[in-house]
Steps between C-alpha positions, in 0.01 A plus 500: 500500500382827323647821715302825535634872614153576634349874591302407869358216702196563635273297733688155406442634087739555276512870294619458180580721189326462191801401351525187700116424492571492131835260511338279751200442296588536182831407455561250754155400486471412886246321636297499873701309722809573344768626720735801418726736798472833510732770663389811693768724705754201524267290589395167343175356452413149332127574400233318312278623227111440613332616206592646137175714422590709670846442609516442875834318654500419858790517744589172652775542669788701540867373428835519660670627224800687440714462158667881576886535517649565861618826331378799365662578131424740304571467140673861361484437112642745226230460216641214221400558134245259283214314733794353759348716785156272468710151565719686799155612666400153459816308589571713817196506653503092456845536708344711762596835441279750764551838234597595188616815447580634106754706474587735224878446494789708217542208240121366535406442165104489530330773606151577706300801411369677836159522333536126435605386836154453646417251239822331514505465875164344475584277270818396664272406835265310310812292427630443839156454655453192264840368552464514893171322407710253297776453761242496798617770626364649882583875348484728171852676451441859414624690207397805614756718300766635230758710645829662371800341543562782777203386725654186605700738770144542684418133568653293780570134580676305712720366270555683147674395202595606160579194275783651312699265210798680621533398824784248532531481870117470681287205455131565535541136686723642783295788546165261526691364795382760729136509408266449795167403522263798430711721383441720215742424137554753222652381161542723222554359183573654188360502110691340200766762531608488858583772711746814431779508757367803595158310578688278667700777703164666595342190618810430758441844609135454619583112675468287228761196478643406215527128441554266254244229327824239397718468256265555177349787358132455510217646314292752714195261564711200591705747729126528729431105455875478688458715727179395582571163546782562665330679789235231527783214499637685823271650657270190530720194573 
């Protein structure tokens, strides 16, 4: 069933943008009487479209619904080259990630423009608004911005954690042992070249473990798809 971010509910009536007036009509070519759910501040709504000219949907009912992680992680990504970032957004909000934070780290490769980050970090919503769509998602992670490698020292978690290929003695399994329920996860995660040890140094300094992703050297993107996945495998059993 189709899966809509929506903008308000009002009087049992579902507000829509134009964008989504256009994909419901025109692309999926929906019908009245079809069915379709649509989310509004965490909550989930299966609703029914009434008529097409002009495009009314009904609430029917709300659902008990809630496909969110028992954890909050936030995704702290140093920018990869080529169009990798796009398929990360994507993938990571499909695991559950709650934010994504771009970071501007020494041996980052690509580059953002400050007078193109607007655009960007539009662009980079759109994508994780239709994969929570895709994933039926009850929430949008937010990529609200690009920092400098030096920013990570303002932002706090519970838990924080610098995958590091390095690292020969802590498992990012072991230290998922003493996750709890609700609390807040930071993983930062580096670009094709990895950290410098004094990266590395500086992150340790400001609370960040450093742990180990196994035995193998992974690329940058498959490091977030582990890491990821690892945190739901725990945290949800």
């Amino acid at each position: 069933m189709q899966r809509y971010f929506v903008e308000k509910i009002i009087d049992n009536e579902v507000v829509i943008s134009k964008d989504q007036e256009h994909h419901i009509v025109k692309v999926m070519r929906m019908r009245v009487g079809e069915q379709i759910t649509c989310v509004n501040e965490g909550k989930v709504y299966l609703c029914e479209i009434s008529s097409t000219l002009p495009l009314i949907i009904k609430v029917k009912e709300e659902l008990l619904e809630n496909n969110e992680l028992d954890v909050k992680v936030t995704l702290l990504y140093c920018l990869p080259k080529g169009d990798k970032l796009d398929l990360v957004l994507q993938k990571a909000t499909e695991l559950g990630v709650s934010e994504i934070i771009l970071v501007q780290s020494e041996r980052c490769i690509a580059k953002i423009k400050k007078e193109d980050e607007t655009r960007k970090l539009a662009r980079f919503n759109q994508i994780v608004k239709e994969a929570s769509e895709q994933s039926r998602r009850c929430k949008i992670p937010v990529v609200e911005k690009i920092i400098q490698y030096k920013d990570i020292a303002s932002f706090k978690f519970d838990h924080q954690f610098i995958a590091y290929e390095n690292e020969k003695e802590e498992t990012f399994f072991e230290k998922l042992q003493n996750v709890q329920k609700g609390q807040s996860i930071g993983i930062l995660i580096g670009s094709e070249g990895g950290f410098s040890l004094k990266e590395v140094e500086f992150a340790k300094e400001n609370n960040y473990h450093s742990i180990s992703l196994g035995k193998r050297i992974l690329r940058s993107e498959t490091a977030v798809f582990y890491a990821l996945s690892a945190i739901s495998f725990i945290t949800e059993r």
